[in-house]
C-alpha positions, 0 to 999 in steps of 0.5 A: 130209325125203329119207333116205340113198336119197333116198326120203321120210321121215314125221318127228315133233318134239317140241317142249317149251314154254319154260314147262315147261323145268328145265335144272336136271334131267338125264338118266339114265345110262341115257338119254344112252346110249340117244340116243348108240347111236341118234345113232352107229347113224344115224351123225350127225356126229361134231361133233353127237355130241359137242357135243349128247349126249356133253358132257351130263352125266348122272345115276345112275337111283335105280331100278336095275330101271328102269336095268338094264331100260333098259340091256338095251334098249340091247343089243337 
């Protein structure tokens, strides 16, 4: 992979296996914001970011410490 100047880029993937996949489960509040202010930060396309991460629905975290420590890494 070439980043924006044109030098190489070492990336990793994650890749889940089918077996352990619930699409039953969704992501925290917290989380979705976390990946769409790295999607906007990276200015991935307007397209992507809106099919892939702001039209996924999430869910309040149980934990507001965990959510709230989550949110202030956001803003850092």
């Amino acid at each position: 992979m070439l980043s924006p100047k044109g030098g190489e880029v070492v990336v990793c993937t994650y890749i889940a296996d089918a077996s352990f996949i619930d699409d039953s489960l969704q992501p925290y509040s917290w989380y979705k914001d976390f990946v769409l202010a790295g999607a906007e930060e990276h200015q991935l396309p307007p397209e992507y970011v809106e099919s892939c991460i702001r039209a996924v629905h999430a869910v309040g975290d149980p934990n507001p410490q965990r959510a709230q420590a989550s949110r202030a890494e956001i803003k850092a």
